[in-house]
Phi, psi and omega in degrees: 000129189278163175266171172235339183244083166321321186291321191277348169242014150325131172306170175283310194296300188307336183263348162291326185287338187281336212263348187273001159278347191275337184278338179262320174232064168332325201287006227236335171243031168306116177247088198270188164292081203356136174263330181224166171330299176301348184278317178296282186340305185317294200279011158277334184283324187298320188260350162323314192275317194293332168277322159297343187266007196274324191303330177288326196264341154003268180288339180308130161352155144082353289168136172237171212291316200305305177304312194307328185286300178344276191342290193294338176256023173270311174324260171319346180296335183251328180300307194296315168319311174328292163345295210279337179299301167280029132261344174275330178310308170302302189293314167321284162321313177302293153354280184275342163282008180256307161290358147327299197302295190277004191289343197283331185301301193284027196234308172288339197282296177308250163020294174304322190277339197260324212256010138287359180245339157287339179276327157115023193279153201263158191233124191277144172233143196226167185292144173292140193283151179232300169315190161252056152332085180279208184238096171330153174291337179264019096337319179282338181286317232248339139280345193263259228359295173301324174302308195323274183339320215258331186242032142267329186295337180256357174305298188303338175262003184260280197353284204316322180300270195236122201265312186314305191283316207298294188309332159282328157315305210319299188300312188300301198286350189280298186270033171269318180315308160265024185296343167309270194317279165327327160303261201313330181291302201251015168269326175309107167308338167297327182265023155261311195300314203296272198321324213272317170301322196259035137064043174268097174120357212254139192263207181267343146345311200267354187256306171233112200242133193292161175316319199292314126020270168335295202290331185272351214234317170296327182293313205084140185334321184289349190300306203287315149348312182293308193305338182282314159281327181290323168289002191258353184280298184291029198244098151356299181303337159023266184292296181292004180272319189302319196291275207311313175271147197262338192283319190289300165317298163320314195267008175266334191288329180302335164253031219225000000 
């Protein structure tokens, strides 16, 4: 096997002899730093091959651990980018077939929510679900049900019409068709955890989660409520603070 990268599995007696020539003629071992981006590039492609190939040398006899630690953070120095690339590629691609899945759904619905709103129809507002709350099947018949129902009725009148269209249609109306199942399939937390251990889909919040973040999660909902009540026991203002804030009140009568 020819090496590509020598300097790196050089013995210790050979890089000591190289380096006290380098101290009598500096000039002859100066590495400066690429000056532009293209330069750089250049000399990663050079050096690209020569680190992976350090990895085949891994194991060899004779090596001592210290090159083996090289080796490998020479190695990954190229490996990991590779890595990280076919994860953002994989998250990406995932992404858009999820919003793939579901444009027609939010399309027919957005489309309905704009001509009730235009129609002057009052929108009752409730709190948003937060949790990990999935979606029954039967909640998902009893929102889907009408798209289902609408584009099998437009499936079945373009078929009749123009059959050559009907066939361009198709992806749309086949997943307004299964939007039931879909509603339910991705309201399911196992398939967030499935994704989430292989570190997909994930923002950075989630990744590296700020103090607060923590702090709401050690805590529990109830947490800033607690914290609240514990300065208000040195507070003269106590009781009437207790009577008076309704949060407060609520979390003394809940422990009594």
């Amino acid at each position: 096997m020819i090496v590509l990268d020598a300097d790196s599995i050089m013995c210790g007696d050979t890089m000591l002899r190289m380096t006290e020539i380098m101290e009598c003629r500096p000039q002859i071992g100066i590495l400066q730093t690429p000056p532009t981006l293209l330069n750089e590039l250049k000399r990663d492609h050079r050096w690209c091959p020569g680190n992976l190939q350090h990895l085949r040398l891994l194991f060899t006899k004779g090596i001592r651990g210290i090159h083996r630690a090289l080796f490998v953070n020479g190695a990954m120095a190229y490996g990991s980018a590779f890595c990280w690339f076919l994860f953002l590629v994989a998250s990406f691609f995932l992404e858009i077939i999820i919003s793939t899945l579901l444009a027609p759904t939010r399309m027919l619905f957005r489309a309905k929510f704009v001509f009730f709103t235009l129609m002057g129809r009052k929108i009752s507002w409730e709190a948003q679900e937060q949790g990990d709350v999935g979606t029954p099947w039967s909640a998902a018949l009893r929102v889907h049900l009408g798209g289902t129902i609408f584009a099998l009725c437009w499936g079945m009148s373009v078929f009749a019409i123009n059959r050559s269209f009907f066939w361009w249609l198709s992806p749309i109306l086949i997943l307004l068709l299964i939007a039931i199942p879909l509603s339910v399939w991705f309201s399911r937390l196992n398939a967030g955890l499935f994704v989430q251990r292989r570190g997909l889909l994930m923002i950075p919040e989630e990744t590296a989660p700020p103090g607060e973040l923590q702090t709401a999660a050690k805590d529990g909902p109830e947490g800033p409520y607690r914290r609240r009540a514990a300065l208000l026991k040195t507070n003269h203002a106590a009781f009437i603070t207790a009577i008076v804030d309704p949060n407060i009140y609520t979390l003394h009568n809940a422990h009594d």
